[in-house]
N, C-alpha and C positions, 0 to 999 in steps of 0.2 A: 509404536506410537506414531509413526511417521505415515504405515496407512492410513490411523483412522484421522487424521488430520488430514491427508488425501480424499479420503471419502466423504469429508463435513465439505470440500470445496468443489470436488468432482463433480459433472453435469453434462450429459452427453448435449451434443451438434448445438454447441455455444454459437459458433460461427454462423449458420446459415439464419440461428435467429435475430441474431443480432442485423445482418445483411438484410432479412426482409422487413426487419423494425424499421432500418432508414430509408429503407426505398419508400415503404409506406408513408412514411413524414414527409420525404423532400424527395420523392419521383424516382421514377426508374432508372431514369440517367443522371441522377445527380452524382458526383463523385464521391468517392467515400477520402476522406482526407483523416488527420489527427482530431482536427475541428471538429468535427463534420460526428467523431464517433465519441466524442471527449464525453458530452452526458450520461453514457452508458458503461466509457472500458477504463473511468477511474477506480478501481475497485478494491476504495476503502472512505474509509469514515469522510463524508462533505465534498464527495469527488474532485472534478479539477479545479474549485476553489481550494481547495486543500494543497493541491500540488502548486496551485501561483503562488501561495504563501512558502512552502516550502523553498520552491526555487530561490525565491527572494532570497532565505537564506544561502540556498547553494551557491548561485552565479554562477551554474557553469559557462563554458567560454569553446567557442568555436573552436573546433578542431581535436576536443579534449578528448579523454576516455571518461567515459562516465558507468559505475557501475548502480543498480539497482537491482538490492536485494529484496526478493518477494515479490515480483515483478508481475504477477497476475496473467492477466490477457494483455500485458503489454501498452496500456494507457501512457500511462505518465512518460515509457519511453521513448513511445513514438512520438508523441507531444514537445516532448524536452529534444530529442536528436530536428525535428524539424523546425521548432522557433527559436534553436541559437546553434543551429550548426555543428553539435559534437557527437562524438558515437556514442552509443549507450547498449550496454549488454544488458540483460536480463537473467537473472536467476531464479528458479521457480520450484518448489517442490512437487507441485500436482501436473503430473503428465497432460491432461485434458488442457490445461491451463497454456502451457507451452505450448499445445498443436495449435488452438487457439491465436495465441501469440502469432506465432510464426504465417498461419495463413492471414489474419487481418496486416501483417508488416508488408505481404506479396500484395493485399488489397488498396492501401496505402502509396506503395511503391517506396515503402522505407526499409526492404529486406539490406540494402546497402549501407544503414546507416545503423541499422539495430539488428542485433542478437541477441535471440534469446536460446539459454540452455538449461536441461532439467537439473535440480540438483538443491543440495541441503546447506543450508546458511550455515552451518556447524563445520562444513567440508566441502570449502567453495571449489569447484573444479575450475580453479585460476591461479594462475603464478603468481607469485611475490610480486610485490612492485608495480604491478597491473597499472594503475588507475589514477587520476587526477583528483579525481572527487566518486563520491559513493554515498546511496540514499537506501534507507527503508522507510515506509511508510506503514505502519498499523500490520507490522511483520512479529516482534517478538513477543506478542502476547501467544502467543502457540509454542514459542522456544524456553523450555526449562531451563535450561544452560546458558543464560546471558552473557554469561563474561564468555563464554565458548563463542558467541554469536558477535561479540565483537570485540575478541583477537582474533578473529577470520576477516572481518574488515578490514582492521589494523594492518591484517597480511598483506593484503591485497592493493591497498593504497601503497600511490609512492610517499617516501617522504616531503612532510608538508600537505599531503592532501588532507581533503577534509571529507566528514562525513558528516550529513544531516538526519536528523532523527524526526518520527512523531509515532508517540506511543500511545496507548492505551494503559494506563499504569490502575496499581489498586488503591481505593479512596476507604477512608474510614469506616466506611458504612456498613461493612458485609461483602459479603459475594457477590456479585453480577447478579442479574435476572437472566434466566438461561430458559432461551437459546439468543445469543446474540451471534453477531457475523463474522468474528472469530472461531464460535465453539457452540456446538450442541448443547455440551454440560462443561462440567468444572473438571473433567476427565482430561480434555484439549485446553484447558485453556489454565496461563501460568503469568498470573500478573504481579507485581514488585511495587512500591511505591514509589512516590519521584525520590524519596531519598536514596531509595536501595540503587533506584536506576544512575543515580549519579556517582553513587560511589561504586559500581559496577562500572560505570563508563573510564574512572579513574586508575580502576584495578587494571584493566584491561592494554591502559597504556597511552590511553588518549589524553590532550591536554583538553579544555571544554570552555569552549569562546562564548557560547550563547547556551543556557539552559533556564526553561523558562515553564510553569505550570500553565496552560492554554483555556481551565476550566472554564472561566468564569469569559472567556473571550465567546466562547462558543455555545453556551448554557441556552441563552434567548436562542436562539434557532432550532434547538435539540427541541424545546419544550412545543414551540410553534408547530415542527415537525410529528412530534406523538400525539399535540393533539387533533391534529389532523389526520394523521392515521388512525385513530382510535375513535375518530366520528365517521369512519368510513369516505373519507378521501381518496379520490383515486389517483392512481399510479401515472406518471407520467407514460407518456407513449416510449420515451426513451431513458431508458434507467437501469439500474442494475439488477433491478429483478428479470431482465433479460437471461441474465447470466444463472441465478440462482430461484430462480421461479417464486413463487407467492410465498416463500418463506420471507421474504424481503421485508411485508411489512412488520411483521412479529418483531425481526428482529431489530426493527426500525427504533419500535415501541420501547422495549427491551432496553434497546443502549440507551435512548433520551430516559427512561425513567431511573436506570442505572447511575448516571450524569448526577438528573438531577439529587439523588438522594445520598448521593457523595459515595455509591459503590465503587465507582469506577474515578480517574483522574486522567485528564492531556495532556500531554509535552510535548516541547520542540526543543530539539539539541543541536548546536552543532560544534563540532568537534574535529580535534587536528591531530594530525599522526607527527609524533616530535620527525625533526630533521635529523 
């Protein structure tokens, strides 16, 4: 299971495309900063609007440990370790993904501030007691095993820390439209409703501060976005079909029709490890 969910994400020399996509926009010697790569290396649903909202919930805090699970190419953490000063690890399961990671944090000049390591959300390679705070973003719809997925978080935070969520959950409607940007088919991908997700969150051991359905926050943008892609609108110069080539807009199409037809549902959690 864990290849072919590797291989729905896998994409060779992520890196040198992305580096010649900025230079083209903002010059040869422009620098390449968090800012500077944020429209391209958020990579998941609404990119780094997604992640200021998130934060909001987080607040991490200078000096912290911060972990993020499903960490990608590393977006959100180089983002988050530079505009408030704490460290953030990365955990990732697709190898391409990390190498990725790891040469855009040397590009940055945030190798000192973030790490990123390959590895399976079900079987964090981190010690107990790790972490101040801890994020995924649009991570567990690929994990069968949710409560698996966070009593590993659980593990890993100290007590008192928190962990924020934003899911992709399943909506009344049916299945997905497939291929969206989690999953080829319905083979990879394993979605639960917000109710399963909250009594998952419970079982698991967390206590749950903020849990919240996001659909109807996000819906006008979804619809604006497919239907612009489906009249043949073009792709920004900088975006995440960098990463994932022209499957981008299918599955653009895909998730807003998904949304709107109540296949699919959005959450935001956040949630605390008792003391």
């Amino acid at each position: 299971m864990n290849d072919r969910v590797e291989d729905h994400y896998a994409n060779p020399d992520i890196v040198p495309r992305i580096l010649a996509a900025v230079r083209q926009v903002n010059g040869a010697d422009a620098p390449i900063t968090p800012d500077v790569l944020a429209p391209l290396d958020h990579f998941h649903g609404r990119g780094v609007l997604a992640t200021r909202e998130m934060v909001a919930m987080l607040q991490p805090q200078a000096g912290e440990q911060v972990l993020d699970i499903g960490s990608g190419i590393g977006g959100p953490a180089r983002w988050i370790a530079a505009k408030f000063g704490c460290h953030v690890t990365g955990v990732d399961l697709t190898q391409a993904f990390c190498d990725a990671a790891v040469a855009l944090n040397a590009a940055t000049g945030m190798t000192e501030r973030v790490r990123i390591l390959q590895g399976n959300a079900l079987a964090l390679p981190l010690p107990d007691a790790t972490f101040d705070r801890a994020y995924s973003q649009n991570v567990a719809m690929n994990i069968a095993d949710k409560r698996g997925m966070y009593r590993e978080a659980l593990r890993v935070l100290k007590p008192g820390g928190v962990l924020a969520l934003s899911n992709v959950c399943a909506g009344p409607g049916g299945d997905p439209y497939f291929p969206v940007p989690w999953a080829a088919t319905a083979a990879t991908s394993f979605l639960v409703t917000p109710e399963a997700t909250h009594d998952d969150l419970l079982a698991a051991g967390f206590e749950i501060i903020q849990f919240r359905e996001t659909t109807q926050s996000v819906l006008a943008d979804q619809i604006k976005d497919r239907q612009r892609m489906e009249s043949g609108g073009t792709l920004p110069p900088l975006g995440i079909h960098l990463i994932i080539g022209d499957r981008a807009r299918q599955y653009r199409i895909n998730s807003a029709r998904s949304l709107e037809e109540g296949r699919t549902a959005t959450i935001e959690a956040l949630l605390r490890k008792p003391h």
